[in-house]
N, CA, C and O atoms as CSV, one atom per row, in Angstrom:
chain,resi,resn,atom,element,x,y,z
A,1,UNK,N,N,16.719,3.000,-20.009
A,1,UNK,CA,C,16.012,1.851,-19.473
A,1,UNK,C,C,14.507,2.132,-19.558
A,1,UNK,O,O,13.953,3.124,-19.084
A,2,UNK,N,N,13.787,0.905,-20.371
A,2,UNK,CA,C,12.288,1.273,-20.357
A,2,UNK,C,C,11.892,2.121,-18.899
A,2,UNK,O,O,12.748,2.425,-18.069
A,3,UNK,N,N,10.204,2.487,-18.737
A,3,UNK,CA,C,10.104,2.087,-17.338
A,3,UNK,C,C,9.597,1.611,-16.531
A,3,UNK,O,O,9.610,1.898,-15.334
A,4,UNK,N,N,8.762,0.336,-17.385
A,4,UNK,CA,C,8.476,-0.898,-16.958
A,4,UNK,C,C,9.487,-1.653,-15.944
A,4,UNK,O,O,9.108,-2.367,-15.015
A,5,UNK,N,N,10.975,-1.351,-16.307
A,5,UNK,CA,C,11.986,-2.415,-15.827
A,5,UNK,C,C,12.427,-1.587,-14.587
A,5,UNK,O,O,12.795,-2.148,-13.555
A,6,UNK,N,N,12.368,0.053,-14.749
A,6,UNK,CA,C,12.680,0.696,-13.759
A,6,UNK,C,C,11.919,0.229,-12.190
A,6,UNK,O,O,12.350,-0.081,-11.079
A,7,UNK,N,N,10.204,0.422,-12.986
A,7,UNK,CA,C,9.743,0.353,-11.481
A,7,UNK,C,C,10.230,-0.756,-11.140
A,7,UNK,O,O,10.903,-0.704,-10.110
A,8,UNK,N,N,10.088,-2.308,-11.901
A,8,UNK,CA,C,10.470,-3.579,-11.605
A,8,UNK,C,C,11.911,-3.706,-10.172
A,8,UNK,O,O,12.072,-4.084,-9.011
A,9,UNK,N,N,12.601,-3.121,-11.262
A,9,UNK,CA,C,13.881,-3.008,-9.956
A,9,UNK,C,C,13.571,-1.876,-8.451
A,9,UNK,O,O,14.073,-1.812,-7.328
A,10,UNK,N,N,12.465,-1.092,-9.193
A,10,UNK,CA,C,12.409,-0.372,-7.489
A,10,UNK,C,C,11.658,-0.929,-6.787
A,10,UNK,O,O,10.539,-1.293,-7.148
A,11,UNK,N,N,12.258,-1.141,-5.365
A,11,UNK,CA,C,11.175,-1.547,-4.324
A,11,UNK,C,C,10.107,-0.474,-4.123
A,11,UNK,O,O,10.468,0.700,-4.198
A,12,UNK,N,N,8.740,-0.782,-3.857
A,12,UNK,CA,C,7.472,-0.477,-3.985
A,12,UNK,C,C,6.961,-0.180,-2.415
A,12,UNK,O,O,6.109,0.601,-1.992
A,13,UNK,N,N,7.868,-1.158,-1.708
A,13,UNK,CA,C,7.466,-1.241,-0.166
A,13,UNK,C,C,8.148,-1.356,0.968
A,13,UNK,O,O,8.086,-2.577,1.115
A,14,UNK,N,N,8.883,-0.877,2.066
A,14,UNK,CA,C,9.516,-0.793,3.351
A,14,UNK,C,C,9.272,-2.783,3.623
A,14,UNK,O,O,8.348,-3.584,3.763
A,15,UNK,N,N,10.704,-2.770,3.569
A,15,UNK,CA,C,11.112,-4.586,4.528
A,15,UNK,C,C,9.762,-4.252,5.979
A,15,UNK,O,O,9.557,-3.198,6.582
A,16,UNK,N,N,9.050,-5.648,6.143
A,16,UNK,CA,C,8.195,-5.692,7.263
A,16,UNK,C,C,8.913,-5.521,8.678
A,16,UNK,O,O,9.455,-6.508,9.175
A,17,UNK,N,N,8.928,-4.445,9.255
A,17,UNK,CA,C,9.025,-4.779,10.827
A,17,UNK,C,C,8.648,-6.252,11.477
A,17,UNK,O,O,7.942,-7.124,10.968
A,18,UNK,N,N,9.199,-6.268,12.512
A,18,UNK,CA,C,8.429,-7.605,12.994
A,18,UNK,C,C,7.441,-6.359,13.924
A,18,UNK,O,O,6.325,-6.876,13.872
A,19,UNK,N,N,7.360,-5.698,14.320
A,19,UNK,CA,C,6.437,-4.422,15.037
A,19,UNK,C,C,5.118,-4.135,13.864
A,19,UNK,O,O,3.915,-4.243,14.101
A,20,UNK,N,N,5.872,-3.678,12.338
A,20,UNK,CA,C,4.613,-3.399,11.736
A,20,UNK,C,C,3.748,-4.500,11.012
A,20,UNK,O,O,2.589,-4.402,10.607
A,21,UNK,N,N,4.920,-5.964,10.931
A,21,UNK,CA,C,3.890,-7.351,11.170
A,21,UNK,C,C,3.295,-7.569,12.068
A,21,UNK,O,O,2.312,-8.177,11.646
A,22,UNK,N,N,3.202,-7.449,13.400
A,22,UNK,CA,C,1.933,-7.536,14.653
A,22,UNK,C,C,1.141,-6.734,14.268
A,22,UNK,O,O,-0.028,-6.971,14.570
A,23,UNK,N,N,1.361,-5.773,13.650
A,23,UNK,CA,C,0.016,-4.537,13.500
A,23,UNK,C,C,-0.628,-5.003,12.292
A,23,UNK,O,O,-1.849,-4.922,12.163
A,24,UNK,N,N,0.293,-5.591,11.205
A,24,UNK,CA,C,-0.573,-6.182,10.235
A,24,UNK,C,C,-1.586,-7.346,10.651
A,24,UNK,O,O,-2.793,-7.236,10.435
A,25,UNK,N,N,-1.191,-8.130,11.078
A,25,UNK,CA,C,-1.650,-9.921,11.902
A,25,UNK,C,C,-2.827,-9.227,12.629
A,25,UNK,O,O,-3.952,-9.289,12.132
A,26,UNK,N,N,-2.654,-8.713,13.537
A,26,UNK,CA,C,-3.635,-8.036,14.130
A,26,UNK,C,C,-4.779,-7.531,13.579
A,26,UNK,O,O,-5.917,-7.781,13.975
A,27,UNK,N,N,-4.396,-6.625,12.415
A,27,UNK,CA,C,-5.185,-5.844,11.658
A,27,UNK,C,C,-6.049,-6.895,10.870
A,27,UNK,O,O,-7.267,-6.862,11.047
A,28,UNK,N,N,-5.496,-7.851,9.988
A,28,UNK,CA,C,-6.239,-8.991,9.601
A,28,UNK,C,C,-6.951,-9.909,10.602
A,28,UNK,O,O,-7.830,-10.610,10.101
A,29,UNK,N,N,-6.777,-10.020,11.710
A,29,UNK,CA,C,-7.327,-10.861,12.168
A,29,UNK,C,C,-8.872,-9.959,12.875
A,29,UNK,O,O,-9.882,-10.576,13.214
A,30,UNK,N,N,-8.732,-8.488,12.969
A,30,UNK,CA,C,-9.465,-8.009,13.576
A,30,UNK,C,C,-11.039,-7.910,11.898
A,30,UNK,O,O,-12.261,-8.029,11.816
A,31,UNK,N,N,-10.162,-7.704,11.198
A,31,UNK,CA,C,-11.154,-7.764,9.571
A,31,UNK,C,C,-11.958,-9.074,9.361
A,31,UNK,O,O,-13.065,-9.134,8.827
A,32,UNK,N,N,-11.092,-10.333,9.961
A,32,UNK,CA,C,-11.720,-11.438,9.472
A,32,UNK,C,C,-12.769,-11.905,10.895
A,32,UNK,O,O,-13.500,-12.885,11.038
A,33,UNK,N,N,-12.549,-11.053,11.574
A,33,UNK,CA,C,-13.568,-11.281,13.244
A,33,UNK,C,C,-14.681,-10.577,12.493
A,33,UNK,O,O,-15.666,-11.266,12.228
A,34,UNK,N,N,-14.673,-9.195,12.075
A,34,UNK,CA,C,-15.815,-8.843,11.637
A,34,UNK,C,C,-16.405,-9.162,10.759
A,34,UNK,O,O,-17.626,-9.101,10.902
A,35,UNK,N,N,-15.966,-9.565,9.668
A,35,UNK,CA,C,-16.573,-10.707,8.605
A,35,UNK,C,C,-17.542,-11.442,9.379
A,35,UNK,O,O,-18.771,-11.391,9.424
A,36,UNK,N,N,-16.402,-12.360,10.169
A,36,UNK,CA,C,-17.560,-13.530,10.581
A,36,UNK,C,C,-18.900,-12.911,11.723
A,36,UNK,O,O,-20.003,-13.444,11.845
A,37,UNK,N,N,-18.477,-11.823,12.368
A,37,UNK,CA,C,-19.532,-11.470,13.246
A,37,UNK,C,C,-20.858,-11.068,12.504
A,37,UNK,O,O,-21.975,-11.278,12.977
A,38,UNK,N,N,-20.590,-10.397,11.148
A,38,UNK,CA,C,-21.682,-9.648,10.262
A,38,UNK,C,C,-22.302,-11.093,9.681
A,38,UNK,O,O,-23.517,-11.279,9.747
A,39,UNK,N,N,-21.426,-12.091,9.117
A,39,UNK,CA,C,-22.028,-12.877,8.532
A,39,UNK,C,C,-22.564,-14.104,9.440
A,39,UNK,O,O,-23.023,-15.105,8.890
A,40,UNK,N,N,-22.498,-14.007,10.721
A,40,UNK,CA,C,-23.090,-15.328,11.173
A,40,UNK,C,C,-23.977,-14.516,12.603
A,40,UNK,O,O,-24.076,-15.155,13.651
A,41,UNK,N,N,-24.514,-13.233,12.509
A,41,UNK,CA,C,-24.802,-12.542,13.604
A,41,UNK,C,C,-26.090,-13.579,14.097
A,41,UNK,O,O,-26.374,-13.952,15.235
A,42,UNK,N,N,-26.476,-13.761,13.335
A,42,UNK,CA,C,-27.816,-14.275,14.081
A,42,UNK,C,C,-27.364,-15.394,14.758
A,42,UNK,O,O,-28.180,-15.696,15.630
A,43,UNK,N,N,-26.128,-16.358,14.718
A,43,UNK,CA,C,-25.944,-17.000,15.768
A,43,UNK,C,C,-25.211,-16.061,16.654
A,43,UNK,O,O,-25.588,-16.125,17.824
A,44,UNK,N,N,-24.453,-15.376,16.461
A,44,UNK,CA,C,-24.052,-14.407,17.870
A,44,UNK,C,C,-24.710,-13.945,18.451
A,44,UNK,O,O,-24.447,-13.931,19.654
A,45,UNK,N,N,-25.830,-13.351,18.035
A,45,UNK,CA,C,-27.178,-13.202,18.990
A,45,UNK,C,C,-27.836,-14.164,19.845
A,45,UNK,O,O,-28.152,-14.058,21.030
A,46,UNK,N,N,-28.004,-15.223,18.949
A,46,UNK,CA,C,-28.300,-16.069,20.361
A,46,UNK,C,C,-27.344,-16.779,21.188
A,46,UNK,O,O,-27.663,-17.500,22.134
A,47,UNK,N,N,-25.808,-16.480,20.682
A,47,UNK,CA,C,-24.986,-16.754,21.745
A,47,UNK,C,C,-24.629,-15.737,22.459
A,47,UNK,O,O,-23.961,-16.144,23.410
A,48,UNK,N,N,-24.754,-14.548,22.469
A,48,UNK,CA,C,-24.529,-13.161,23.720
A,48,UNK,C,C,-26.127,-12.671,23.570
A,48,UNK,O,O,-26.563,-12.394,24.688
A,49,UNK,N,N,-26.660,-12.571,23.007
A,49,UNK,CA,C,-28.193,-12.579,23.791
A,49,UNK,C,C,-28.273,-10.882,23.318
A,49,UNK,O,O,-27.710,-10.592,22.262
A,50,UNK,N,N,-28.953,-9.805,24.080
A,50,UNK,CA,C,-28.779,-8.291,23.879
A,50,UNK,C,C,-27.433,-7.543,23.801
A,50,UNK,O,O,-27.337,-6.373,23.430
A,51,UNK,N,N,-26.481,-8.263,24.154
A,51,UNK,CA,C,-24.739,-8.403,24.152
A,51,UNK,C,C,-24.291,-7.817,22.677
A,51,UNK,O,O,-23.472,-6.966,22.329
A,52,UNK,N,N,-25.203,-8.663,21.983
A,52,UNK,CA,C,-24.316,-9.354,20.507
A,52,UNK,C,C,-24.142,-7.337,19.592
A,52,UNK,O,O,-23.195,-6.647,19.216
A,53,UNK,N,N,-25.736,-7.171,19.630
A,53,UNK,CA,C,-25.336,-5.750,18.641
A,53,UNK,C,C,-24.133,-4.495,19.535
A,53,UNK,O,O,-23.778,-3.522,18.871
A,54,UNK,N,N,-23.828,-4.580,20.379
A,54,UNK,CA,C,-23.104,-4.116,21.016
A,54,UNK,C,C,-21.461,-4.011,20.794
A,54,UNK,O,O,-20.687,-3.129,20.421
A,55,UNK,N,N,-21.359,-5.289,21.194
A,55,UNK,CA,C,-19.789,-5.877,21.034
A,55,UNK,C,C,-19.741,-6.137,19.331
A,55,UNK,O,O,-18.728,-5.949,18.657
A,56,UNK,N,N,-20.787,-6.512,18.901
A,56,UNK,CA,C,-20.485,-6.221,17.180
A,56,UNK,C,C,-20.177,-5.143,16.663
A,56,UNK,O,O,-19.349,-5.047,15.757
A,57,UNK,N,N,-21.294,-3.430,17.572
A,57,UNK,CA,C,-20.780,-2.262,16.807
A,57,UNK,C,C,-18.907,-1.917,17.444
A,57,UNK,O,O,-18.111,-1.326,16.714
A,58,UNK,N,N,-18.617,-2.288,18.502
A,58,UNK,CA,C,-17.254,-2.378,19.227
A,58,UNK,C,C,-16.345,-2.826,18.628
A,58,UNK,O,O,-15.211,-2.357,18.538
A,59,UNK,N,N,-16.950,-4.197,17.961
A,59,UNK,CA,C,-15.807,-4.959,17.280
A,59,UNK,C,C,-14.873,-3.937,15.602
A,59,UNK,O,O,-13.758,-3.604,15.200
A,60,UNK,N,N,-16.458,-3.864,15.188
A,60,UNK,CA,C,-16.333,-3.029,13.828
A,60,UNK,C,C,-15.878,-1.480,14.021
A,60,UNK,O,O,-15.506,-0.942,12.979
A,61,UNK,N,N,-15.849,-0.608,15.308
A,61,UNK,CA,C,-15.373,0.708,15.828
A,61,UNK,C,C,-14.102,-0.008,15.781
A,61,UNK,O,O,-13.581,-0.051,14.667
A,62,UNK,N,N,-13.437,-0.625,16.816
A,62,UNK,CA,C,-11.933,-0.674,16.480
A,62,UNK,C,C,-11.231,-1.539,15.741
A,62,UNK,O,O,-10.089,-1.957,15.935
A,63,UNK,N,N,-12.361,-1.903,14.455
A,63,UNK,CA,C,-11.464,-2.075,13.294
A,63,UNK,C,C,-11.102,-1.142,12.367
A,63,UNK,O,O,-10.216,-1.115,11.513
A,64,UNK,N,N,-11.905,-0.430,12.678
A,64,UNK,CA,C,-12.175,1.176,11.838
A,64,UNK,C,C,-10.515,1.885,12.342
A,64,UNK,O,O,-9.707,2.407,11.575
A,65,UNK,N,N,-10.380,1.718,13.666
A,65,UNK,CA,C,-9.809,2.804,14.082
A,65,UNK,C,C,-8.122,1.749,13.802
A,65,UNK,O,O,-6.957,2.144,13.853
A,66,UNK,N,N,-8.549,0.676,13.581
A,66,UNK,CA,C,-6.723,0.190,13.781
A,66,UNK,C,C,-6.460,0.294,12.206
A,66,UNK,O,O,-5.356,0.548,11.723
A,67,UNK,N,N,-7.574,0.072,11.507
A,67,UNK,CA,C,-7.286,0.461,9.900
A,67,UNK,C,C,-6.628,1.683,9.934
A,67,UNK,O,O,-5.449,1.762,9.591
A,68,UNK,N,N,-7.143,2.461,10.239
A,68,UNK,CA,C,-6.470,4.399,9.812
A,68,UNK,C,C,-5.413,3.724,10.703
A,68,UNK,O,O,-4.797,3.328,9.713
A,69,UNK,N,N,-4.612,3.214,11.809
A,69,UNK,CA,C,-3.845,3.606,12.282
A,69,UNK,C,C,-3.052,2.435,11.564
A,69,UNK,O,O,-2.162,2.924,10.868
A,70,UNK,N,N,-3.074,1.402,11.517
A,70,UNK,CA,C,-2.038,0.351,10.318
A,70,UNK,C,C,-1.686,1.030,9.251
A,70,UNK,O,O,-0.486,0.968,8.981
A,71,UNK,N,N,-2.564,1.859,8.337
A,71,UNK,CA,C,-2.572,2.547,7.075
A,71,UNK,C,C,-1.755,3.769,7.296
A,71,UNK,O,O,-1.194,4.201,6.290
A,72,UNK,N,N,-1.583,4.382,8.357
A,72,UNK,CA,C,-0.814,5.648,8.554
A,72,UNK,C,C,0.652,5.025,8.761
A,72,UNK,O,O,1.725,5.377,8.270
A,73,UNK,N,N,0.439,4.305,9.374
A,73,UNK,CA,C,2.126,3.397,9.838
A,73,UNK,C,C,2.553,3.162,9.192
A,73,UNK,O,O,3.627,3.752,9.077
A,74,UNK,N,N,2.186,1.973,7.972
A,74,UNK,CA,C,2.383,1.286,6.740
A,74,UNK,C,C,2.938,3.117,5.884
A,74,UNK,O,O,4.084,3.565,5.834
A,75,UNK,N,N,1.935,3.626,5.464
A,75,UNK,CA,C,2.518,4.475,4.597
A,75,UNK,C,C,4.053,5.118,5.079
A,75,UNK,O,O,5.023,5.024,4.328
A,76,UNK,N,N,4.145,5.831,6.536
A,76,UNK,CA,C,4.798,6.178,7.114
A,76,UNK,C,C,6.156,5.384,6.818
A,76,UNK,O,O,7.153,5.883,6.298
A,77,UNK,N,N,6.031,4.203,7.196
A,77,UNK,CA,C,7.369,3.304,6.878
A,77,UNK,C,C,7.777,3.171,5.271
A,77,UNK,O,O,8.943,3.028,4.903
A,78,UNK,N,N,6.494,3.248,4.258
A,78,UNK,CA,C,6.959,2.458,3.025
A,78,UNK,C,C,7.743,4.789,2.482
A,78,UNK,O,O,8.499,5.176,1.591
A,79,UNK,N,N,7.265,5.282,3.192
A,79,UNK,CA,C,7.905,6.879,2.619
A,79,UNK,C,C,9.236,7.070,3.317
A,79,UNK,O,O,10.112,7.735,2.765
A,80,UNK,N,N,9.407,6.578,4.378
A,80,UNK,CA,C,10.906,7.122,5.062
A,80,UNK,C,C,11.836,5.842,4.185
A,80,UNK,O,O,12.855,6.438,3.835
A,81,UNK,N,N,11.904,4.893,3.859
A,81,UNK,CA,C,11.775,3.573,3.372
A,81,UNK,C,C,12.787,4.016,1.890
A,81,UNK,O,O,13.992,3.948,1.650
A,82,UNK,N,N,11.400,4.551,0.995
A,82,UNK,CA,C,11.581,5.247,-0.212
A,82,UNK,C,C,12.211,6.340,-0.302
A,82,UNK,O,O,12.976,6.728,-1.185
A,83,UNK,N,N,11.846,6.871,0.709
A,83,UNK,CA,C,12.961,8.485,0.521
A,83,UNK,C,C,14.970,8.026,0.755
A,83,UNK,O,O,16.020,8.439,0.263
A,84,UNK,N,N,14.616,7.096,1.667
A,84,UNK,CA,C,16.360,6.828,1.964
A,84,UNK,C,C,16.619,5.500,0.620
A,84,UNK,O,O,17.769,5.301,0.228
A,85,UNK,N,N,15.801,4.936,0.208
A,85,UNK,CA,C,16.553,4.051,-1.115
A,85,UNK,C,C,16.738,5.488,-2.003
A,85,UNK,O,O,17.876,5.763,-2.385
A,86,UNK,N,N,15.846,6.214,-2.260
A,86,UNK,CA,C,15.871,7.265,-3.500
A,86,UNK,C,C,17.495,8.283,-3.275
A,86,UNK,O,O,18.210,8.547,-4.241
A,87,UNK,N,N,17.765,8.648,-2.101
A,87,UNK,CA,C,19.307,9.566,-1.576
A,87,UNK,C,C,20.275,8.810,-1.868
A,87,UNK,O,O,21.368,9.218,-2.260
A,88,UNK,N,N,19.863,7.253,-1.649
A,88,UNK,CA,C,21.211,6.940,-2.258
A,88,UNK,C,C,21.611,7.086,-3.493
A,88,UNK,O,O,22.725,7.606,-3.551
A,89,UNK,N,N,21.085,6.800,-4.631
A,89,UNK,CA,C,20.989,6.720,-6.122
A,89,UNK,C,C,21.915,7.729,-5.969
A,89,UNK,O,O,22.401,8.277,-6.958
C-alpha cells in the first residue's frame, strides 16, 4: 500500500472529549479576547482607564499559560489515542 493511502486511513488525532472540547472553546475564546484587546486597546483604555494595561497583560499571561496546558493535554490524548489504535494492528 502506497503511503499516501496509509497515513489517509490512519487517524492523525484522539476523538474530542467533551472535557478536552471545553479546554479547546475556552482556549479559543481566550485567543480571540486577546486579539481584540491588542487590537482595539485604545478603546479599552478609555473604557478601564489605568485598569486596561493591567488586565490586558493578565488577559495575555493566562492565555500563555492555558496554551502550554491545552497543548500538553491535546498531545497527551492524541499519544495514548495512537499508541492503543497502533497495539491493535
Amino acid at each position: 500500500m502506497p503511503l499516501w493511502l496509509d497515513l489517509l486511513r490512519t487517524p492523525m488525532a484522539a476523538p474530542e472529549t467533551p472535557s478536552l472540547r471545553r479546554t479547546r472553546l475556552t482556549w479559543q475564546t481566550l485567543c480571540l479576547s486577546s486579539a481584540l484587546v491588542v487590537g482595539l486597546f485604545r478603546q479599552f483604555h478609555r473604557a478601564f482607564g489605568q485598569l486596561a494595561p493591567l488586565a490586558a497583560a493578565l488577559l495575555l499571561t493566562v492565555t500563555v499559560g492555558w496554551t502550554a496546558f491545552y497543548l500538553v493535554w491535546k498531545h497527551r490524548a492524541d499519544t495514548a489515542f495512537l499508541d492503543l489504535s497502533g497495539s491493535a494492528e
